[in-house]
C-alpha positions in Angstrom: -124.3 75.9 71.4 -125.5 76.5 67.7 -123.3 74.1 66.3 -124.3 71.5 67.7 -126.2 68.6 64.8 -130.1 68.9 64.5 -130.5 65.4 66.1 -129.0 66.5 69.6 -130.9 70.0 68.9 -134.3 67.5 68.7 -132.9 65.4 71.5 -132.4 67.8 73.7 -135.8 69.7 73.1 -137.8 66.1 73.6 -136.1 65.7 76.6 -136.9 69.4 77.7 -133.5 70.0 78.8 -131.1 73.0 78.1 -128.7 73.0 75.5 -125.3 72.6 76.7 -122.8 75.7 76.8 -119.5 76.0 75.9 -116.6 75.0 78.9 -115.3 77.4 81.3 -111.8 79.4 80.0 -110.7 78.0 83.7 -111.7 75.0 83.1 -108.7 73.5 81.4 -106.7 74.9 84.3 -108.6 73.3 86.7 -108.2 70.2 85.0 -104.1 71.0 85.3 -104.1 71.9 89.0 -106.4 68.7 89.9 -103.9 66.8 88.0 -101.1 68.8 90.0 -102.7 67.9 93.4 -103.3 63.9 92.8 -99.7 64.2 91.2 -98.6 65.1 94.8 -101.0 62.9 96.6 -100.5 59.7 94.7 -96.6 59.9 92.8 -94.7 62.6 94.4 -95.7 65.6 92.9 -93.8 68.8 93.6 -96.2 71.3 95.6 -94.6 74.1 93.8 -96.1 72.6 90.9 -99.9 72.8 92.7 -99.2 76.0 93.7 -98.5 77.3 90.6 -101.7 75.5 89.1 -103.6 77.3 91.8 -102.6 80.7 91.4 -103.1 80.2 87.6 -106.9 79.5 87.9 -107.7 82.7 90.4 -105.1 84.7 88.1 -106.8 83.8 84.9 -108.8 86.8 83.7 -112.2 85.5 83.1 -112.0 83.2 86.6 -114.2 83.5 89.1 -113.0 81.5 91.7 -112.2 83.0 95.1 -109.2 82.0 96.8 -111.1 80.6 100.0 -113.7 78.6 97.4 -110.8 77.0 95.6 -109.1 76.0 98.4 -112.2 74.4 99.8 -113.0 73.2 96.5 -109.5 71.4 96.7 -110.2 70.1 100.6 -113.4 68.5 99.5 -112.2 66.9 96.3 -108.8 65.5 97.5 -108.3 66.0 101.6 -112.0 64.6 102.9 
């Protein structure tokens, strides 16, 4: 991330760690359909509204979730 100040450049090299990259494209939407799933859980959330939130991510060009990974992605996070 080059813009990024030259004290967290120096930081980040004494520490010997990577610089961070930029977020995911998806990653705003899976921010929305997280949001849509504890909507449902917690305060009565439509599931059309999850559903929607789901397909979004896998129909998002530059996603690479798989539908199977993003379901169990959802089990794990909210149904476990």
């Amino acid at each position: 991330m080059p813009d990024l100040p030259d004290a967290l450049h120096d930081y980040y090299r004494e520490k010997a760690r990577d610089l961070p990259t930029a977020p995911s494209p998806v990653s705003d939407l899976l921010r929305t359909l997280d949001n849509a799933v504890n909507d449902q859980l917690y305060g009565d959330g439509p599931q059309s509204a999850v559903d929607a939130a789901f397909e979004a991510v896998l129909d998002h060009p530059q996603s690479t979730w798989k539908r199977e990974v993003l379901s169990y992605r959802l089990r794990q996070l909210f149904y476990s």
